[in-house]
C-alpha positions in Angstrom: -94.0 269.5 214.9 -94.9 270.8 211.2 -92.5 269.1 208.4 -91.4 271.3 205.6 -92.1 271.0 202.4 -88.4 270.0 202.0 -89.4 266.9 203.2 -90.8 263.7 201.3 -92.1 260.7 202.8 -90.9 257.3 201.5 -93.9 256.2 200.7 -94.1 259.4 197.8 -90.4 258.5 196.7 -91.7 255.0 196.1 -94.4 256.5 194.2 -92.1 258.5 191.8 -89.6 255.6 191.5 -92.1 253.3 190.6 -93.6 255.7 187.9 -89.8 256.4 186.4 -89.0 252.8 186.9 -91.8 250.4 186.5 -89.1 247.3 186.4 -87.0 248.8 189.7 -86.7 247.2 192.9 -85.5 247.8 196.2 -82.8 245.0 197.5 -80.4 244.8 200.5 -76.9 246.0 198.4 -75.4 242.7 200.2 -78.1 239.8 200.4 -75.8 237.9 202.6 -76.0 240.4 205.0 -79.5 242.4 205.1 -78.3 243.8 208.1 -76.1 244.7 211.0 -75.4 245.5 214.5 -72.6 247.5 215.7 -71.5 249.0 218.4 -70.1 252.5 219.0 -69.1 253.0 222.3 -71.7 251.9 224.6 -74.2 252.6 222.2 -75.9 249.8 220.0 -77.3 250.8 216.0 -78.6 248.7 213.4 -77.8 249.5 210.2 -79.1 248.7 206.7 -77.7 249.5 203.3 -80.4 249.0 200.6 -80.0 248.9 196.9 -82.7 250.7 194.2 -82.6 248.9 190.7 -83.9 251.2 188.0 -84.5 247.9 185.9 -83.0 243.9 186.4 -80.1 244.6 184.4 -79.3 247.8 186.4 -75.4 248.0 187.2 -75.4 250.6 189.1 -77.5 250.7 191.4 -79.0 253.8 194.0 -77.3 252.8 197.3 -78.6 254.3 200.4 -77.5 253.6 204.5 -79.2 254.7 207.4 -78.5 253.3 211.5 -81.1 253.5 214.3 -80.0 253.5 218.0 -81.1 249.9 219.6 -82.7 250.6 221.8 -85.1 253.3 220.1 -84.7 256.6 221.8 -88.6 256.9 221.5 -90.0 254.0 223.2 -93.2 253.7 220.7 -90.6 252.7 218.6 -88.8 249.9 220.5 -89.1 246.6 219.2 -89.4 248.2 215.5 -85.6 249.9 215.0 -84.7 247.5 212.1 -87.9 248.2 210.0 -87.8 252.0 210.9 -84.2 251.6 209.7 -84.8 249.7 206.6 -88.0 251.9 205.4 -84.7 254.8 205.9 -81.9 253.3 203.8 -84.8 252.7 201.0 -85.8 256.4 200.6 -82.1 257.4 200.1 -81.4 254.4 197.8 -84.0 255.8 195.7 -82.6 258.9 196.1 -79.2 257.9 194.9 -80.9 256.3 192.3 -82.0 259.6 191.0 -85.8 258.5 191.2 -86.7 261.4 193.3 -86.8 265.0 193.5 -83.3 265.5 195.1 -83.5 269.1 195.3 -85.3 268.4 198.2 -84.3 267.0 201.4 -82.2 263.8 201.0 -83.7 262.9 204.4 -87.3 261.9 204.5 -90.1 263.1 206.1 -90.4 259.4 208.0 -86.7 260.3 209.1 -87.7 263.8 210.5 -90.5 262.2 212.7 -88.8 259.0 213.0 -91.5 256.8 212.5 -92.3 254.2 209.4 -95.6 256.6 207.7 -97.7 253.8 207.7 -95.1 252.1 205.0 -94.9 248.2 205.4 -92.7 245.4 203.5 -96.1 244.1 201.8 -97.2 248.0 200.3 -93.5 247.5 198.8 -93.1 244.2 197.7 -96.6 244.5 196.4 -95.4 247.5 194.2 -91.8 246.3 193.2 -92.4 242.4 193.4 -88.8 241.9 192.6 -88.3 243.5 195.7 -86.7 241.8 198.9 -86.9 243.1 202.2 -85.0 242.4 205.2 -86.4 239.6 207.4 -87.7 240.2 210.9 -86.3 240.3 214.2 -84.4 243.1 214.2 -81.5 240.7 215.6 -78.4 239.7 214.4 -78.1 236.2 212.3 -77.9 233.2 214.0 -74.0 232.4 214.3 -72.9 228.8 214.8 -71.2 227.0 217.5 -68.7 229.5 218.5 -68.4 231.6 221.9 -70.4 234.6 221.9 -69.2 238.1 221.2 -68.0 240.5 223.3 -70.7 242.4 221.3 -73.2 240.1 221.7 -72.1 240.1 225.4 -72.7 244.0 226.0 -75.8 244.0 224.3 -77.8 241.0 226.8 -76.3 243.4 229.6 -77.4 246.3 228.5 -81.1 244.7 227.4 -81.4 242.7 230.9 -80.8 245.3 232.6 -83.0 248.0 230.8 -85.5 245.5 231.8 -84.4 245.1 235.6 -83.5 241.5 235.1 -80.1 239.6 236.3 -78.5 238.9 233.0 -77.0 235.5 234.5 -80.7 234.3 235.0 -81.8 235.6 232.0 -79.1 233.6 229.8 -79.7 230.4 232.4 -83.3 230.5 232.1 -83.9 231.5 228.1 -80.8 228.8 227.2 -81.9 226.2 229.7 -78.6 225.9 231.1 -76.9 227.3 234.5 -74.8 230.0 233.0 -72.4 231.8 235.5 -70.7 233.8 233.5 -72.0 235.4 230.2 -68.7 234.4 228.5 -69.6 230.7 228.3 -72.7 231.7 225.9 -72.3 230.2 222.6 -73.3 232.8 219.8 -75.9 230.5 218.8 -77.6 231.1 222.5 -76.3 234.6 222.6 -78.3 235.0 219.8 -81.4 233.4 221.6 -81.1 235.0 224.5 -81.1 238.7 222.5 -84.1 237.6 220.3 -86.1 237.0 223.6 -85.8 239.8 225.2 -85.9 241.9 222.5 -89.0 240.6 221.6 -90.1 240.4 225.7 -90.4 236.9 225.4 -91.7 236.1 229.2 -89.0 234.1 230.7 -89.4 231.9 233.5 -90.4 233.2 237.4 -86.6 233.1 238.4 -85.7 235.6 236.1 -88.7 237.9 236.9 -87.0 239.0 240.1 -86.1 242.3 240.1 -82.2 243.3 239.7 -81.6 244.3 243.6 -80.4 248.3 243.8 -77.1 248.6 244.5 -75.5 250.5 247.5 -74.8 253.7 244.6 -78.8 253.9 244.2 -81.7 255.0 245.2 -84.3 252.2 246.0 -87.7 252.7 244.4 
């Protein structure tokens, strides 16, 4: 599908901001917290929030959000939601930021054909090496020692079984523990078990086995 010229790519806002802003830089507006999961009904999005500096004693700087769906709806995209996410929430940061032609399109051409135009954390860095970019997986932090989320929780369910995997094997096998009931997960391995399958770490051949139809469907 043809983009209109209403549409820039945020690789050319970078351009521009760079040109107006030779000092600027592109930040998470919260470095504590690059990035989040949530969940909206049954639905799970990450969401970034990134920051444009015109200049390192900016006050005020350009904020722009943007969410992807985990899993991607386009599966070329799976596996990459939190850098398609991050390369969003930059072009409208910028925008914000009043580095870019804003009579155009606050969305970005990238946005329109949701994919990252070729745009990488090293292009930007390299431009704006004050920069910090948001640190792959696209998975939550680490959390400590407590249970795991009822978040957390949906999320190796709906993942397992995406994949056709029993999520009680899953969890046993990627924690190294029998686990009988998702509940007894600490966040910690919650937090393991998400960042292996959502980077199809190969588990071991237990988990393999195929989740068995149930009587509502149709066997393959």
């Amino acid at each position: 599908m043809p983009i209109s010229d209403d549409y820039v790519t945020v690789a050319e806002r970078l351009a521009i901001f760079k040109e107006k802003y030779p000092e600027g830089s592109l930040r998470p507006l919260n470095p504590e917290k690059p990035y989040d999961i949530i969940q909206l009904g049954d639905k799970m999005f990450v969401v970034v929030v990134a920051a444009a500096y015109r200049n390192p004693e900016d006050k005020a700087a350009g904020v722009g959000m943007a969410w992807e769906p985990i899993p991607a709806v386009s599966t070329g995209l799976r596996g990459s939601e939190l850098m398609v996410c991050e390369t969003s929430a930059w072009g409208r940061a910028i925008v914000a930021a009043l580095a870019a032609d804003t009579k155009r399109s606050v969305a970005s051409a990238d946005e329109v054909t949701n994919r990252g135009g070729g745009l990488t954390a090293e292009k930007v860095t390299t431009m704006f090496p004050k920069s910090k970019v948001v640190p792959s997986p696209a998975r939550p932090p680490s959390a400590g020692g407590g249970t795991a989320t009822q978040k957390q929780v949906n999320f190796i369910k709906r993942l397992t079984d995406e994949r056709g995997l029993e999520a009680l094997q899953a969890a046993s096998d990627f924690t190294g523990r029998t686990i009988e009931d998702l509940g007894q997960l600490t966040a910690k391995e919650a937090s393991t078990v998400i960042d292996s399958l959502m980077n199809d770490v190969k588990p071991s051949v237990s988990t393999v086995q195929k989740r068995q139809p149930t009587l509502d469907e149709e066997p393959f």
